[in-house]
N, C-alpha and C positions, 0 to 999 in steps of 0.2 A: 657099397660106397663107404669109405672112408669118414671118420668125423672132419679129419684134414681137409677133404673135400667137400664136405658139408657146410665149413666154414669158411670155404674159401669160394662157393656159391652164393652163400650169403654178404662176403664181402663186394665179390662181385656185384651182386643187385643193389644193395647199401648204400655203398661209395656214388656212383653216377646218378644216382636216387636223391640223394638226399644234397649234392652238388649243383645237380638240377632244379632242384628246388629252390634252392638258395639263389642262383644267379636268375631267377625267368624272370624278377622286376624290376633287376638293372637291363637285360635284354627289352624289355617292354619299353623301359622307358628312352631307350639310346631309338628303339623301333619307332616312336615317335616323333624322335625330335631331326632325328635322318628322313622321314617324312613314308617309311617303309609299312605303310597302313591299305589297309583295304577299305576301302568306302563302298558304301550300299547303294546298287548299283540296279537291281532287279533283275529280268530277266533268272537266266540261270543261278545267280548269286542269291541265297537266301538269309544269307543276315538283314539284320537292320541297323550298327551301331558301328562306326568308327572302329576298326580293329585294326591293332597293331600285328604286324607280321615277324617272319624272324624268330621265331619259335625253334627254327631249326639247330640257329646257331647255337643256343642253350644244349641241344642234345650234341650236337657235335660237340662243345666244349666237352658235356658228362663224358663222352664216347674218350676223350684224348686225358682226362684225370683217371679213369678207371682202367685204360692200357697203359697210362706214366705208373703203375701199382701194380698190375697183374699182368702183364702184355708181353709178350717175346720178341726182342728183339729178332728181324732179318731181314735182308733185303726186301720181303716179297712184303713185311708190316711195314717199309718205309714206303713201295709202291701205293699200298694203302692209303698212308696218310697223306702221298701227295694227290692222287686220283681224292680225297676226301676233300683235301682246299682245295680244289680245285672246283668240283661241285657246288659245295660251299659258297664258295666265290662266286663265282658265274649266279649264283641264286640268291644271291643277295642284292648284286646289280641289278638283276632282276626284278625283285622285290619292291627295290628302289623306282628303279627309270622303265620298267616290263620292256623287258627286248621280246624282240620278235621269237616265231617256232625257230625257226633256223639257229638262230645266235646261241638259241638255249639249246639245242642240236648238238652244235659243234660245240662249246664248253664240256656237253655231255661227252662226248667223243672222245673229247681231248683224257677225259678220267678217262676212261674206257680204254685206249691207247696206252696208258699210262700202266694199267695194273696188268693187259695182258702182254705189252714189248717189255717191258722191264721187269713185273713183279711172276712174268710167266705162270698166270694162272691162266689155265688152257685147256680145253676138252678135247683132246687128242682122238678117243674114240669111243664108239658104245658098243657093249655085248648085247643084244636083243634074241630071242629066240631060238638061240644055236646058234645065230649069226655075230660076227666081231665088225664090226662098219669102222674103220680107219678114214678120217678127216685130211689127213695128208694137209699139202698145205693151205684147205680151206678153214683145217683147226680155228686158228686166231680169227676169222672174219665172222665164223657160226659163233663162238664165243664172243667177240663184240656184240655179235646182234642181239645173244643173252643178256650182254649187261645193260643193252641202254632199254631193251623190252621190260627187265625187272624196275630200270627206274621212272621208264614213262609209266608204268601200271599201276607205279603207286601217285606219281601224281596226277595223274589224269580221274583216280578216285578220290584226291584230297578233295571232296567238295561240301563236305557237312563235317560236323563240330564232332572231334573222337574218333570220324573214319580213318583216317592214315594211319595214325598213330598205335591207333588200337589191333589195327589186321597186321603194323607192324610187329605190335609187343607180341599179337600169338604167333607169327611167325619167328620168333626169336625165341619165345618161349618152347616153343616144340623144337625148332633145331638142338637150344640146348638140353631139352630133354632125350631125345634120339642119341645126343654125343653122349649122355652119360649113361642111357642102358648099354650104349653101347663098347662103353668104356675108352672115353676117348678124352683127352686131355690139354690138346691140341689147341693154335691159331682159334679153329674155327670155336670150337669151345668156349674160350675166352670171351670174343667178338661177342659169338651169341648170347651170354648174362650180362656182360660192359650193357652192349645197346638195349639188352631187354629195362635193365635199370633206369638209364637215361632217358627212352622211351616211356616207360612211365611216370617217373617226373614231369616230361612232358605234358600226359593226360592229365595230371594235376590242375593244369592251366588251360588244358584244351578242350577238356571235356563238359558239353552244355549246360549251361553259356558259355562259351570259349572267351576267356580273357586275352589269350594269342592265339593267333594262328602259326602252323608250320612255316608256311612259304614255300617258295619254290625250293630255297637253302633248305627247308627240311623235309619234304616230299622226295625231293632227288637224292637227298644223302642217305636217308633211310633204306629207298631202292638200289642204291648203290649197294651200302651197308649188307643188303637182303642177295644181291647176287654176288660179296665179295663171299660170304658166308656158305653157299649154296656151291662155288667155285673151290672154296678151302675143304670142304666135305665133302664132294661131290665128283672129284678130281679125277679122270681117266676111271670112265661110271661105267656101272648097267645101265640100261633103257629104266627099267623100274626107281632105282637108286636115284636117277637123274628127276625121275617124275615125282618124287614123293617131295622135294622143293616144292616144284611148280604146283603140288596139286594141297598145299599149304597153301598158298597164294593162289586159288582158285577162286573165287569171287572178284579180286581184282583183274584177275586174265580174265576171265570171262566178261566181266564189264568192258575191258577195251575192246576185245573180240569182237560185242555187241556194238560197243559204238563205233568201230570202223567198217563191221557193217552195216549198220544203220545208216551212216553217213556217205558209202557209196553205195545204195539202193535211193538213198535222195536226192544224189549225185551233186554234194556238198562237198567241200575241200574237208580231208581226211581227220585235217589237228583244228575243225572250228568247233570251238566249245558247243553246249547245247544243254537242256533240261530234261535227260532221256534217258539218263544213267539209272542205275539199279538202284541207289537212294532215290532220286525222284520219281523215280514208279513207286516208292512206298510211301515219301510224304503226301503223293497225290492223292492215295487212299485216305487219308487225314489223321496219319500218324503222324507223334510226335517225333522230333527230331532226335531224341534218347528213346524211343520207341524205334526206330528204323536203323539206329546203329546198332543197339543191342540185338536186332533181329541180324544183323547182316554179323553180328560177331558171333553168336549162337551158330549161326549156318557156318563162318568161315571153323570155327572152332570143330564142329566135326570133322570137316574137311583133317586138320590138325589130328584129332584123336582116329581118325580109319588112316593114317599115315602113320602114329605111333603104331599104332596096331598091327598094321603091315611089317614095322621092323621086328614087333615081337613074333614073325615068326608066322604069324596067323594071318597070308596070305587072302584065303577065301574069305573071312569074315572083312578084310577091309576092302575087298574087293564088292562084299554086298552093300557095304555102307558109302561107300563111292556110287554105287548103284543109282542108289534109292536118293542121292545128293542130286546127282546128274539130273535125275526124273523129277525130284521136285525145279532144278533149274527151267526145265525143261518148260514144264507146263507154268512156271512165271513167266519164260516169255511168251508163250502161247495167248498169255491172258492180259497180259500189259503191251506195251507202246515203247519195250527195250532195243529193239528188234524194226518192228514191223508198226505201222500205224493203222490198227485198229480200228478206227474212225475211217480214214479213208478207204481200207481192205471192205468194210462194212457200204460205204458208201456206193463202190464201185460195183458191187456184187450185188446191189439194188436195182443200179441205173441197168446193168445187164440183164437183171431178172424182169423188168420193164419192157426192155427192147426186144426179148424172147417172148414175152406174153404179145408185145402188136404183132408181130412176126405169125404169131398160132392165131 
């Protein structure tokens, strides 16, 4: 690598870093007086203190000074930037007046619409196993279903101080590190340090005690951000290529996975919130709140490095450390209430061991 590149890394992270910092308590305070706050509320919600929302826009601001600087202009960056206000937007009304699943659905959509009919990012087809699987024309509809999955996953884990923001910085962080072992220069390249920057500015303010929150405007733009990137690099993939995204963002999938089955095993409507996410199996244990992120960004973080790993080449070793990831997932749901309700599974398998004993 290049010192030109070197220093053009660090301006990328710099610039949206230190812009972010700068505007988060004019955002704070506009998030106030628009009345765009989260009130403590219980239940699933575990703050206690009046918070301002709106966090997101400060990153999408850093996101649009750090591409006005390093960023390539063309068609599929202007897709970009309207699929981004558009998110944006819809998340902030949000934020404000909370529309309904649906409303935030279709806003979502409408990005989503935006970046693969006009900005034609598209998964045309996968190689897997020998085999070449052509999309034909259900291409555009598997790839929508990619981008609005990437952006529910992260907000559906915005729910503790640092989560979002932090599994987004290491997925931005490792994209950008993949593009430049692998020497790549590109869009996605760019995107990847701009957001990682911005992104951490963010955790400046968000990280416990949170002074802001993301919002909905920054849980979706992030997800957005994370499948425009994953789309730009990822483009007409392997099966592998395509997973090693997703399997950076494995904590958050896997967290929705759980809770939309958790939620049709209870036979609950699919998008109603709840206290059963994979942070709240660990503050249940009577961790702290920077105890449970830092644990859940340690775990996302391998995930991160047996993906670096995989690109250098060394197939079998990140294939063991995916392993051994998967197996500890495993036996967390085994032993918590992510999944399955334990208490009740325990309950039931009483009253039955009871009714087999009168029986004998």
């Amino acid at each position: 690598m290049t010192q030109e590149m070197i220093l053009k890394i660090i301006g990328m992270l710099v610039v949206p870093f230190v812009f972010v910092i700068s505007i988060m308590p004019f955002v704070r305070k506009v998030a106030f007086q628009i009345n765009a706050v989260d009130k403590p509320r219980g239940g699933r919600h575990i703050h206690t203190n009046l918070t301002p929302k709106m966090g997101g826009l400060a990153i999408f601001l850093g996101f649009l000074v750090g591409y006005m600087i390093f960023g390539i202009h063309s068609s599929v960056m202007n897709a970009i930037l309207i699929g981004s206000f558009l998110v944006i937007l819809i998340g902030i009304i949000d934020d404000i007046t909370e529309l309904t699943a649906f409303q935030q659905f279709i806003g979502q959509l409408g990005a989503a619409l935006v970046l693969v009919f006009y900005g034609g990012l598209v998964i045309h087809e996968l190689t897997a196993f020998g085999l070449k699987i052509e999309f034909g024309v259900f291409a555009p509809f598997i790839t929508l279903f990619f981008i609005l999955g990437c952006i529910n996953c992260i907000n559906l884990i915005d729910g503790v101080d640092g989560l979002s923001g932090g599994i987004s910085s290491i997925y931005f962080l490792t994209t950008g590190l993949i593009a430049v072992i692998q020497q790549k220069s590109g869009l996605d390249f760019i995107l990847a340090f701009v957001m990682l920057g911005s992104t951490l500015g963010f955790l400046v303010y968000n990280f416990n005690p949170a002074m802001i929150f993301a919002g909905d405007c920054g849980s979706n733009f992030m997800g957005f951000m994370i499948s425009v990137i994953a789309l730009l690099g990822f483009k007409n993939v392997t099966l592998t290529s395509l997973f090693i995204p997703l399997l950076i963002l494995a904590i958050p999938i896997l967290d929705t996975l759980f809770a939309l089955l958790r939620r049709a095993l209870k036979h609950q409507p699919l998008f109603q919130g709840d206290r059963f996410h994979i942070h709240h199996q660990l503050l249940n244990r009577n961790l702290s709140v920077r105890t449970t992120v830092i644990i859940i960004y340690i775990i996302d973080s391998l995930f991160a490095f047996a993906s670096i790993v995989y690109v250098l080449n060394d197939a079998t070793l990140g294939y063991i450390i995916y392993g051994i990831l998967l197996l500890i997932v495993l036996v967390f749901v085994v032993k918590t209430n992510v999944v399955f309700d334990q208490e009740e599974i325990k309950k039931k398998f009483h009253e039955k061991t009871k009714t087999f004993k009168k029986k004998s």
